[in-house]
N, C-alpha and C positions, 0 to 999 in steps of 0.2 A: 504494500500500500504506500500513496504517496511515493514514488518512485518515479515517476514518467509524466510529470506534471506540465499543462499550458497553460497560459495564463488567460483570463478572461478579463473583465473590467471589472470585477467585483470581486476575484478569487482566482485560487488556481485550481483546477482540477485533471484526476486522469479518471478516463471513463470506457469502457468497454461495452459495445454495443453487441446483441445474439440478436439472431435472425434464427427463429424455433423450428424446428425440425417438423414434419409429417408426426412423426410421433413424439417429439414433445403437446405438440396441437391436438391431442387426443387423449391429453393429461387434462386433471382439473384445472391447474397452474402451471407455470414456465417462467423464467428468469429471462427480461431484455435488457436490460441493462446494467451495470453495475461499477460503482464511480468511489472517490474518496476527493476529498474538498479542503482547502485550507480557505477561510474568508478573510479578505482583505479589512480593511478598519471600517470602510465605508458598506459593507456587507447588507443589504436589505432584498430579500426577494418577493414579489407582490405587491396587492392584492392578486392571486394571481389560481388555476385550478388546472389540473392534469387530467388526460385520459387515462392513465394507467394508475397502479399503487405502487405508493412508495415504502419502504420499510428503513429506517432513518435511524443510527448510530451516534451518538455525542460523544468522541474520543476527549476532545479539549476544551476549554472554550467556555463561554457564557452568551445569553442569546435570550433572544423573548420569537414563542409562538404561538401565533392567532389562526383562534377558528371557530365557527360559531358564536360569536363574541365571546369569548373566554381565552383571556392570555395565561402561559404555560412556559413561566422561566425554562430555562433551556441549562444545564452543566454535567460535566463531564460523568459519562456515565446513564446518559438518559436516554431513551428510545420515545422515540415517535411516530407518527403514519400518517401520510399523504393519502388521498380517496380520490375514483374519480365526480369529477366535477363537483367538488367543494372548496368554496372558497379558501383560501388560507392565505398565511403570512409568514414570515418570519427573520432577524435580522439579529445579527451579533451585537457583540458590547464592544466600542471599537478599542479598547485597552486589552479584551481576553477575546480577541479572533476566533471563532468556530472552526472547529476542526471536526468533521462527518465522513461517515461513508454508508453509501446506502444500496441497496439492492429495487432495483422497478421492477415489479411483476404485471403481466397480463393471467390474463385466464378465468373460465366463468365459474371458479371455483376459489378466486384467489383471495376474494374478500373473507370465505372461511377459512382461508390459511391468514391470514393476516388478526383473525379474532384469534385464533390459536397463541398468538403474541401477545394479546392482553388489548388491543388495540381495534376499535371501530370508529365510526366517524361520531359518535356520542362521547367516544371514548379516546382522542385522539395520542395520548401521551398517556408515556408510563416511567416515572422515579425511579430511576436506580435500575430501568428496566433491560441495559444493553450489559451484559454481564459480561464475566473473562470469559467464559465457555462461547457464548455469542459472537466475543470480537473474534476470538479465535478461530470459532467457524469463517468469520468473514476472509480473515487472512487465509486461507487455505483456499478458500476462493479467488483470492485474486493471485497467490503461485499458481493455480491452473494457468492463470491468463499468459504466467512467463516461460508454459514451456510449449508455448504454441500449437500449432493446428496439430487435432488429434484424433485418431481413430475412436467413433461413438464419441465426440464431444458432448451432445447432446445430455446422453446419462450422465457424464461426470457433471455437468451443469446443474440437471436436477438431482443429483449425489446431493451437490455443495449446500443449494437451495436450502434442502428436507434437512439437511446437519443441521445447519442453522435456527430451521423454525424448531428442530430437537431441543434446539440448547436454552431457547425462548420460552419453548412453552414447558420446558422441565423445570425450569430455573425456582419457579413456586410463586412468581413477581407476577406470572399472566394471570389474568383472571377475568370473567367473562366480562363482558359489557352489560351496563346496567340497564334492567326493560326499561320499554319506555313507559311512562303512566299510563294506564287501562283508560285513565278517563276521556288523555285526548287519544280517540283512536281517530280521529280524522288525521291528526299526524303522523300516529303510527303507519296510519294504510299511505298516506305520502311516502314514509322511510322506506316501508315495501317496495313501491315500487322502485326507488331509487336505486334500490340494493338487485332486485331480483330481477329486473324488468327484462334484461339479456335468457331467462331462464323460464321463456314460455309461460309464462303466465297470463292471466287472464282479472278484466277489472273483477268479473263477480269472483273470482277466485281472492281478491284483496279483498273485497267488501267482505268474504264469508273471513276469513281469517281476521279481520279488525269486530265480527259480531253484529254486524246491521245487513241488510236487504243492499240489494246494487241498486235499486235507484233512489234510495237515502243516502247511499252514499255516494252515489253521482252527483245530487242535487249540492250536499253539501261542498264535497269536492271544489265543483263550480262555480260558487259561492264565495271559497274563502284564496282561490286559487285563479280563477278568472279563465278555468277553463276545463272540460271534461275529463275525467281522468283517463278516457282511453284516448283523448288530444294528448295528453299529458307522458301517457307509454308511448305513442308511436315518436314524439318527439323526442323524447329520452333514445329511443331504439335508432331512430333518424340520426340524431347528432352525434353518436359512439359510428356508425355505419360511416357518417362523413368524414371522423377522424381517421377512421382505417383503410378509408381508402384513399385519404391524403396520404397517410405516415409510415403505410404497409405495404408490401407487395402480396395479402393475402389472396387467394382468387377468390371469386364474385361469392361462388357460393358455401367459404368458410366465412365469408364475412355475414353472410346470409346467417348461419347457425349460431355465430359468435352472437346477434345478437337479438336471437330470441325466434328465428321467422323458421317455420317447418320445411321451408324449401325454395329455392333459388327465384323460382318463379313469384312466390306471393313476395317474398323481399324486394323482386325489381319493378314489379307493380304499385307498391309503396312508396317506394324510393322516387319512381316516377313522378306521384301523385303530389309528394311533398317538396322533389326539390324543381319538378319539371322536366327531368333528365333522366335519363336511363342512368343507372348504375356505373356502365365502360363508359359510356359520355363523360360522366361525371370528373372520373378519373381521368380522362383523356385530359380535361378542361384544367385539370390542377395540377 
């Protein structure tokens, strides 16, 4: 870690980018990225939100991060989690520079590997939560990176991954995310869908799970939201489809399944409907 560092305008970092395998993409989760960070004095990122998850180390340093409106001192030894599309913040103390290393996961299964850490988007940090066992998995992670391309890369990657979320969620520090209150279940069934909306579901499938009828809780929905909750899924499903086929080279139809649609055809009928383009158009155009 920290070995192979460029410099950016707010820090230095070294970062290594995966491109997942046929059969990592057939896993619940997969590792894209994975980096280690020194921040400069001026150090500030955001207001700012991701498509992917981050899973966040505090080797050095002191820092403040925002989410939710709730700030979350930041010092050596702390773990935290990036969500996608949730706002966040975060910036250094400029006398004690952050010093991080973090791993980005995709996968429609990566937000339950990420609670496995003690961490959800209710729950976005954990005290004392990046242990020696943790960093340790990290470094062994990133000596993969220095002995170059390798036969079955792919397994050794999700090898490092699964050590890692080992050493997190054994450590005794994870611990689940706290429900949300029964009473506002109009939120709850919002969180649903945020969380699951890639995982085929369905609005009366959220209405039965929050405890009301679908169209009490459509009405409501629309109401305090300013728009139906299955406006609400398709846009959620729309806006992850338009990141991945900016930022990916997946084909049409894993992007299709990634995020939520039974099959190639009803996704590019959608996709049509919403942005006015076919799907290949779409990615041609960007």
């Amino acid at each position: 870690m920290f070995n192979n560092m460029r410099e950016d305008h707010h820090e230095l970092l070294e970062i290594h980018y995966f491109t997942p395998s046929a059969f990592e993409k057939t896993g619940p989760a997969w590792p894209i990225r994975l980096g280690a960070t020194m921040a400069k004095p001026n150090y500030h990122m955001g207001p700012v939100s991701s498509p992917y998850y981050y899973l966040i180390l505090v080797l050095e340093g002191e820092g403040t991060f925002l989410q939710g409106g709730r700030a979350f001192p930041l010092k050596p030894g702390d773990l935290y989690g990036l969500f996608p599309k949730v706002t966040h913040e975060y910036y250094t103390v400029p006398e004690a520079p952050l010093r991080k290393v973090f791993l980005t996961l995709d996968g429609k299964h990566a937000h339950s590997l990420m609670e496995k850490a003690g961490l959800s988007p209710h729950c976005p940090h954990q005290e004392g939560g990046a242990t020696e066992e943790a960093v340790e998995a990290m470094k062994q992670f990133f000596d993969l990176m220095t002995e170059g391309e390798r036969p079955h890369a792919d397994l050794s990657r999700l090898s490092c991954m699964y050590r890692l979320f080992d050493a997190l969620s054994a450590s005794g520090k994870a611990h689940p995310a706290p429900a949300v209150r029964t009473a506002a279940w109009l939120e709850k069934g919002k969180d649903y869908l945020d969380i699951h909306y890639a995982d085929g579901i369905t609005v009366e499938g959220t209405a039965r799970y929050v405890g009301v009828d679908r169209a009490h809780f459509t009405k409501e929905f629309h109401k305090k939201y300013g728009m139906s909750p299955m406006n609400y899924l398709q846009q959620l499903r729309m806006n992850e489809a338009i990141a991945l086929l900016k930022d990916t080279d997946y084909k049409l139809a894993e992007i299709a399944h990634s995020v939520g649609f039974i099959d190639l055809p009803t996704f590019s009928k959608a996709f049509r409907k919403y942005t006015g383009l076919a799907p290949s158009r779409f990615r041609a155009s960007n």
